[in-house]
C-alpha positions in Angstrom: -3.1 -20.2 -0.9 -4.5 -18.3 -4.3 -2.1 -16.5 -5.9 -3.6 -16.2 -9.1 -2.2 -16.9 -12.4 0.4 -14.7 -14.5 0.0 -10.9 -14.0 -0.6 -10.2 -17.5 -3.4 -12.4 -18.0 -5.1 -11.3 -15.2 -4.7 -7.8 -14.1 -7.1 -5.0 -15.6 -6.1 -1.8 -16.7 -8.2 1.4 -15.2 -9.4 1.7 -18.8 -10.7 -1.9 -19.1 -12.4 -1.7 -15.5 -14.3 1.6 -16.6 -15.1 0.2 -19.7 -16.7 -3.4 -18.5 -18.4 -0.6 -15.6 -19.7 1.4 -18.6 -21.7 -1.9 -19.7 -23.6 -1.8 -16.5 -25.2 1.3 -16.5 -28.9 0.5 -17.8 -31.3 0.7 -15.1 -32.5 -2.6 -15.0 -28.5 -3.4 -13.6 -28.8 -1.9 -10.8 -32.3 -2.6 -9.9 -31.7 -6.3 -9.3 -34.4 -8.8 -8.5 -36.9 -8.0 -5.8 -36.2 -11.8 -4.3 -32.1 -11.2 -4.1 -33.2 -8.1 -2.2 -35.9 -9.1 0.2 -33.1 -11.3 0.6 -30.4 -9.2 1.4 -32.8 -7.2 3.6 -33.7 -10.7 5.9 -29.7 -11.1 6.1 -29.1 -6.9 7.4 -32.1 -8.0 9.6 -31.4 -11.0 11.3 -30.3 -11.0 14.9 -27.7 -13.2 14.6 -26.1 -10.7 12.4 -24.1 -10.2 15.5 -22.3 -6.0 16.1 -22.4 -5.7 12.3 -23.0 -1.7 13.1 -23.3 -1.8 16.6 -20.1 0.6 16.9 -20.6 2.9 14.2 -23.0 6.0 15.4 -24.1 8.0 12.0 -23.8 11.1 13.6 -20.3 10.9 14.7 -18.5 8.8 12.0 -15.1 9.6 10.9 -12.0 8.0 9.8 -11.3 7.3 13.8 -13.4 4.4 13.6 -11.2 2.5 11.2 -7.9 3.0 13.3 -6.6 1.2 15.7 -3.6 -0.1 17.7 -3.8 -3.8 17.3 -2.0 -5.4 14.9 -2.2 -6.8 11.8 0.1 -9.7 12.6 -1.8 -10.6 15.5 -3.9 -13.8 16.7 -7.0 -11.7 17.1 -6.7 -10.4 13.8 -7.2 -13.9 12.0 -10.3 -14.2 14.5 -12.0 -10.9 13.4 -11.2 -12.2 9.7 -12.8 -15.3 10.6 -16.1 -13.2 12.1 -15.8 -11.3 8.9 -16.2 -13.7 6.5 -19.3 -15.3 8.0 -21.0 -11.8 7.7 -20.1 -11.4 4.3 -20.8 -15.4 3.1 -24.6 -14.9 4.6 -24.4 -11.1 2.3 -23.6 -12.9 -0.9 -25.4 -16.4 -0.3 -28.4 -13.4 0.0 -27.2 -12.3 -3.5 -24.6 -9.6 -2.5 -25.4 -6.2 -3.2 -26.5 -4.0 -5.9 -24.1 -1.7 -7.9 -23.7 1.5 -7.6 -24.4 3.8 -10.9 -21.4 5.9 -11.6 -23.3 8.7 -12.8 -20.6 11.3 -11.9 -19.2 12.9 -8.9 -21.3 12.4 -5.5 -20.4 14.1 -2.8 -21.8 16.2 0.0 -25.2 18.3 -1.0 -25.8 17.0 -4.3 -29.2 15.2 -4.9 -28.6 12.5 -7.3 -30.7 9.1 -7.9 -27.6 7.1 -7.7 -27.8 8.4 -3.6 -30.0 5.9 -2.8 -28.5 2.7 -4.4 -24.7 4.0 -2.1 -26.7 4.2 0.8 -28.1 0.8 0.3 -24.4 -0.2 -0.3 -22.9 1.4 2.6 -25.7 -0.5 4.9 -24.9 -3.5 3.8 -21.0 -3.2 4.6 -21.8 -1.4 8.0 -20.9 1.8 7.0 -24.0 3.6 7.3 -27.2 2.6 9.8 -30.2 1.6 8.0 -32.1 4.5 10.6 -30.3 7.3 8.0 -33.1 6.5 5.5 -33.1 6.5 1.3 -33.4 9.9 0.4 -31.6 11.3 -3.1 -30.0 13.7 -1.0 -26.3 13.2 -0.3 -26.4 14.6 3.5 -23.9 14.2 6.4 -25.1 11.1 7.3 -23.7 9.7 3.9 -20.6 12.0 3.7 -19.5 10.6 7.3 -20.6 6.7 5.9 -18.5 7.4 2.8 -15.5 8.6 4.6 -15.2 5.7 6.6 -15.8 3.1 4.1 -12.9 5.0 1.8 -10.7 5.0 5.5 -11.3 1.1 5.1 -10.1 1.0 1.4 -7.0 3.0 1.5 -8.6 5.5 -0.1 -8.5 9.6 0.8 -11.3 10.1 3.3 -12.5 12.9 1.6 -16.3 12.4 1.2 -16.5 12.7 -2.4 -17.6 9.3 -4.8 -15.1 9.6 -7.5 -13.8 7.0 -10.0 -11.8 4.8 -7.5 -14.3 4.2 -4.9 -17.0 3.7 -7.3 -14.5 0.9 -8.1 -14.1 -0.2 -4.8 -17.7 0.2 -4.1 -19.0 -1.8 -6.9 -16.6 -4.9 -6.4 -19.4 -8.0 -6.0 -19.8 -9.3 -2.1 -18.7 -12.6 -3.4 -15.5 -11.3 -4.5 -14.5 -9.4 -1.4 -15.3 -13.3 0.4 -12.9 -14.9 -1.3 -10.4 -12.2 -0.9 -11.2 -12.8 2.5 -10.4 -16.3 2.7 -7.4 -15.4 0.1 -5.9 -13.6 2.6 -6.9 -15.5 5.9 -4.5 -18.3 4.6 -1.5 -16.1 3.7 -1.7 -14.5 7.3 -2.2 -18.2 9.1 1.1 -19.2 7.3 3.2 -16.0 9.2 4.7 -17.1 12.0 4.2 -14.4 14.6 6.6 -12.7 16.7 5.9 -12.7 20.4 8.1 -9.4 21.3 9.5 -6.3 19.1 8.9 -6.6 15.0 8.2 -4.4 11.4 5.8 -5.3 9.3 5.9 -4.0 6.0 2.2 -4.4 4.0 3.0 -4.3 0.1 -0.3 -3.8 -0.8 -1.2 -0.8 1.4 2.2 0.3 0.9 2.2 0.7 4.6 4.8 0.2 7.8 3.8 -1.1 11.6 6.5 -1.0 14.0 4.6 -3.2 16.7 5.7 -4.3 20.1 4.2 -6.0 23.6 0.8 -6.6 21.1 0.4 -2.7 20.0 1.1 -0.8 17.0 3.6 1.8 18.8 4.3 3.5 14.7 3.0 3.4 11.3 4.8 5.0 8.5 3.7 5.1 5.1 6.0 3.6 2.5 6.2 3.3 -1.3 7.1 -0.3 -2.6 7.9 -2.4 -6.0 6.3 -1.1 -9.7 4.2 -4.5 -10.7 7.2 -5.3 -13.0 10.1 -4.4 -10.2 8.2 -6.0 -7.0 9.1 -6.0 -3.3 9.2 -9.7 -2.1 7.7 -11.4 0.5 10.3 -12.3 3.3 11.1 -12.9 7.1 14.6 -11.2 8.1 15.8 -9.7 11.1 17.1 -5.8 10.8 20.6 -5.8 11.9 22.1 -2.9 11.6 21.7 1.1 9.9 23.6 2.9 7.5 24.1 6.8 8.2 25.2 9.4 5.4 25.6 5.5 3.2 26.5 5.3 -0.4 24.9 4.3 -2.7 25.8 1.8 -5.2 23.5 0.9 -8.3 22.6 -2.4 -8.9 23.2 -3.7 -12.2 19.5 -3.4 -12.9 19.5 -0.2 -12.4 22.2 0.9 -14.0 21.2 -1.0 -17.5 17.8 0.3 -17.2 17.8 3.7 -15.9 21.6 5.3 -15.7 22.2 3.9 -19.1 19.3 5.7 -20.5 19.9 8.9 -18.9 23.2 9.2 -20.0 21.7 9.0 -23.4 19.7 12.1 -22.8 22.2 13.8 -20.6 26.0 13.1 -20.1 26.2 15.2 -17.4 23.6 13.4 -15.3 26.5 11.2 -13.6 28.6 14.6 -12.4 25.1 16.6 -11.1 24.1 13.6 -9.1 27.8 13.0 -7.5 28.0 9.3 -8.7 31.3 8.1 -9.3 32.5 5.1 -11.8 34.9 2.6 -10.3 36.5 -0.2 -12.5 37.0 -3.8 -10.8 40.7 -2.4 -9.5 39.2 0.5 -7.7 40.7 3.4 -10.1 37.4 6.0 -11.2 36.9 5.9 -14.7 35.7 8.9 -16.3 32.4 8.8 -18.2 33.1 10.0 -21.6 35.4 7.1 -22.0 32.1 4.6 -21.7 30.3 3.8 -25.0 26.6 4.7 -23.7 24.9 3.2 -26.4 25.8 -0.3 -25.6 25.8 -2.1 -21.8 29.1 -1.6 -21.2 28.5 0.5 -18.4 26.9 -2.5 -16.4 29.8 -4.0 -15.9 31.7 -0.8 -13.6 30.7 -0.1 -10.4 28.3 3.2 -9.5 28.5 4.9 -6.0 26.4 7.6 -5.3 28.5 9.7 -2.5 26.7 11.0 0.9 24.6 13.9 0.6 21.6 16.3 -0.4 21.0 14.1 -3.8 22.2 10.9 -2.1 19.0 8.4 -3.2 18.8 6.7 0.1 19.5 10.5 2.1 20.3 9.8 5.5 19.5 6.6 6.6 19.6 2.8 5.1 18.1 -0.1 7.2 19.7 -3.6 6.2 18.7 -7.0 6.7 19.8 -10.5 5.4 17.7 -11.7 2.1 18.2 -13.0 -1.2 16.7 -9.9 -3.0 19.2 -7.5 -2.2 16.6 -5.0 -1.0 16.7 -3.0 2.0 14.8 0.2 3.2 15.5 4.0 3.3 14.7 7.5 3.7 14.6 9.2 0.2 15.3 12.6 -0.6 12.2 12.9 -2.5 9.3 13.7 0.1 6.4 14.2 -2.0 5.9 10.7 -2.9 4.7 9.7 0.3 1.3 11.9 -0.6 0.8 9.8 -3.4 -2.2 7.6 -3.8 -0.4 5.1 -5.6 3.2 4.3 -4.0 4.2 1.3 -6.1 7.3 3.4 -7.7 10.6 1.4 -6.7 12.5 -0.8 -7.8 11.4 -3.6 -4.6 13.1 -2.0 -1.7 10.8 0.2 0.5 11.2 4.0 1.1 10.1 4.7 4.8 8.5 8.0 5.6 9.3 9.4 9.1 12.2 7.1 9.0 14.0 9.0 12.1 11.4 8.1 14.1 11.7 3.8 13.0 15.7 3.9 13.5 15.4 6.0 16.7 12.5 2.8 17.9 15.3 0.3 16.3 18.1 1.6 17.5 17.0 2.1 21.2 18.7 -0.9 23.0 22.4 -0.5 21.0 24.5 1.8 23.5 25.4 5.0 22.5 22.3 5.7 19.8 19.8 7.5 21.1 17.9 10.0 19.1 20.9 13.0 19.7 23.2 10.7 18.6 21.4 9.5 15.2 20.1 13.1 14.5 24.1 14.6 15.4 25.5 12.0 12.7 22.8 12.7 10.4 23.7 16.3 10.6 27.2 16.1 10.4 26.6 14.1 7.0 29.4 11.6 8.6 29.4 8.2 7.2 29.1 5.6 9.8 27.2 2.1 10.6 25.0 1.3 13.5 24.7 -2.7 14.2 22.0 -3.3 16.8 22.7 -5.4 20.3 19.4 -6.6 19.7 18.2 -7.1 15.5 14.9 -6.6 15.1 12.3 -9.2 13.3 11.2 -8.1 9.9 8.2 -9.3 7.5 7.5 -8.3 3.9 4.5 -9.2 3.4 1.3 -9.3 0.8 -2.5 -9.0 2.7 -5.1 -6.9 0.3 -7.8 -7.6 3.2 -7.8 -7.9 7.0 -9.5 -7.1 10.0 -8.4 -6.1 13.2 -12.2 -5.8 14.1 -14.8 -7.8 12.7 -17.4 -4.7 12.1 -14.1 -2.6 10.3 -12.3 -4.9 7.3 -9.7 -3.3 5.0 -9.5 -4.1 1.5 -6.3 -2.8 -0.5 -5.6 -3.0 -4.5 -4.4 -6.1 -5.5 -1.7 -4.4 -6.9 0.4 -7.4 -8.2 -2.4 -9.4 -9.6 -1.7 -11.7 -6.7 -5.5 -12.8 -5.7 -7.2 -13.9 -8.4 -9.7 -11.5 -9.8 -9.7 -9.1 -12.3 -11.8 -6.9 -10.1 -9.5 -6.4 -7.5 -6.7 -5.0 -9.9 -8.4 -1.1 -10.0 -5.2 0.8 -10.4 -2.4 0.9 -13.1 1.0 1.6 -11.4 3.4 0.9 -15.1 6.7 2.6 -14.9 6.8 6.2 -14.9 10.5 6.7 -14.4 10.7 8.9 -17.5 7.2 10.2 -18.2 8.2 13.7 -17.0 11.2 14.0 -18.8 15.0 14.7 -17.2 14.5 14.2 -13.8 17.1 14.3 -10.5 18.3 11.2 -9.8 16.1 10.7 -6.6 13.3 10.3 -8.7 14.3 7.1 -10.2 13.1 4.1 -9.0 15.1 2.3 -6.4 
């Protein structure tokens, strides 16, 4: 399995990417030879090109297309892969496909001559029918083509070519093969679970709470900065925390608390987080010396409540990492394009619905019961009759239907191409200033 070589060696900056882009621009780039595309053509041709676009309709495209209830951990999934990745090997053996100039914003009603050289692209990834024609115009046959493709990049189906899917568009056909095959290895290494199980996808930053064969939920989730990274692991969920503490690793408190204080010794007391010494007595923080890691060796609990930084629910599992998921107080990061903010565990939006599913076969927590608890801010743990299977895990691509494949950032350099690190997640814990404490990363 590729996992590439050290992250800083290998992963590209947006500013590096738009800059090696910039280099590209001259018109003979993007014109190609006339052989590689007589040969592409043949390959969009062929019959044996198999249902490439034989269930996408032009005139009702949308994001629906790309959804569905199967599975990414899922036999059929490594078989669509495997379909997959014979289209696109005949696409680049035919010399892949041309760039797309980034010659500004395209989106719906512009005329632009970069139009035609997007349709072309979309065609050959089975995003648009060939039958739309080459016109300069950007009509609704494009918008619709766009907003799927974006749907299959993680991307806001919004219509509009901006800077990241003029990234995403203008990665080379050869390099979306191998992260094909990249990926097909790391998901034929998972062993998969016949019944109930979560799947949590760090690259997509995404949740599927799967049972009997079906995605029955998806939640979006933020995961790991590149320098604080979730991990890949198999655990089973055993039990909840309602109303928990929480207690700051040492990591934390040396990087984060430690600096706050700096800025503001009354961060501690607004943010009800308590200092306990090794014999259990609190010890008040103007007796610490800030400027030094003294702190780190004290406990930190963070009491139940409104600025609680796991709010009202954690979910534990056995591992190594000691990392866990949660509910955060802090909503607004779940509309994020770029949820790679903790510290490794995972923040689960609409995580009342996952604990209700998790909960269901322990007596006495049905959805009342959690939401009563909740509300009553009353600390108290929930282990399950039956734990549930858990996977961490790192796919950039998949396919859960040969003619729809996904491709995600590879956020952690993990792959092996410089092109397939588009986004720049650093730290940006501080870059705002004094913030509550549920904006730091955790």
């Amino acid at each position: 399995m590729t996992e590439g070589a050290d992250n800083r060696s290998i992963r590209m900056s947006r500013r590096r990417f738009v800059a090696g882009a910039a280099t590209m621009l001259g018109a003979g780039a993007f014109a190609g030879s006339a052989r590689a595309q007589s040969a592409l053509e043949g390959v969009l041709a062929a019959p044996n090109r198999g249902g490439w676009n034989d269930q996408f309709d032009t005139r009702q495209a949308s994001v629906r297309n790309v959804a569905s209830n199967q599975p990414v951990f899922s036999p059929n999934t490594l078989q669509a892969m495997q379909q997959a990745v014979g289209q696109y090997q005949q696409i680049a053996m035919a010399g892949g496909w041309q760039r797309v100039p980034d010659s500004g914003k395209l989106e719906l009603g512009v005329q632009n001559a970069a139009v035609p050289y997007l349709r072309e692209r979309l065609v050959a990834s089975g995003d648009l029918d060939r039958s739309a024609g080459a016109s300069q115009a950007f009509d609704t046959y494009v918008d619709a083509a766009v907003k799927r493709f974006q749907a299959r990049h993680g991307l806001p189906a919004d219509g509009a070519v901006g800077e990241y899917t003029f990234k995403a568009l203008n990665v080379p056909a050869d390099v979306r093969l191998a992260q094909l095959n990249t990926n097909i290895q790391r998901l034929s290494a998972i062993q998969l679970d016949p019944g109930r199980f979560v799947m949590v996808n760090i690259p997509a930053a995404s949740i599927e709470a799967v049972e009997n064969g079906r995605v029955v939920q998806r939640h979006t989730a933020v995961v790991g900065k590149i320098d604080r990274q979730t991990p890949i692991l198999d655990s089973k969920i055993t039990n909840l925390n309602l109303n928990p503490y929480w207690h700051a690793p040492a990591s934390i408190v040396r990087k984060d608390i430690i600096p706050l204080m700096q800025k503001d010794p009354t961060y501690l007391q607004r943010n009800d987080i308590i200092i306990y010494a090794a014999d259990g007595s609190v010890v008040p923080p103007e007796t610490i010396n800030w400027q030094t890691d003294e702190a780190v060796k004290y406990l930190f609990r963070q009491n139940p409540g409104r600025m609680n930084a796991m709010s009202s629910v954690k979910i534990n599992f056995p591992n190594p990492y000691s990392v866990y998921m949660h509910d955060t107080p802090q909503q607004s990061v779940f509309s994020q394009l770029m949820r790679f903010e903790s510290s490794g565990c995972v923040r689960v939006q609409n995580v009342r619905d996952l604990i209700v599913w998790l909960a269901r076969d322990t007596p006495g927590w049905d959805r009342a019961a959690i939401e009563k608890t909740i509300a009553a801010r009353t600390r108290q743990d929930v282990n399950f009759t039956n734990p549930v299977p858990l996977h961490f895990t790192y796919l950039t691509a998949w396919a859960t239907d040969p003619t729809v494949v996904q491709f995600r950032d590879d956020i952690y350099a993990r792959d092996g191409a410089d092109q397939l690190v588009m986004t720049d997640a650093r730290p940006t814990a501080y870059a705002q200033g004094e913030q509550a404490y549920a904006d730091l990363p955790y």
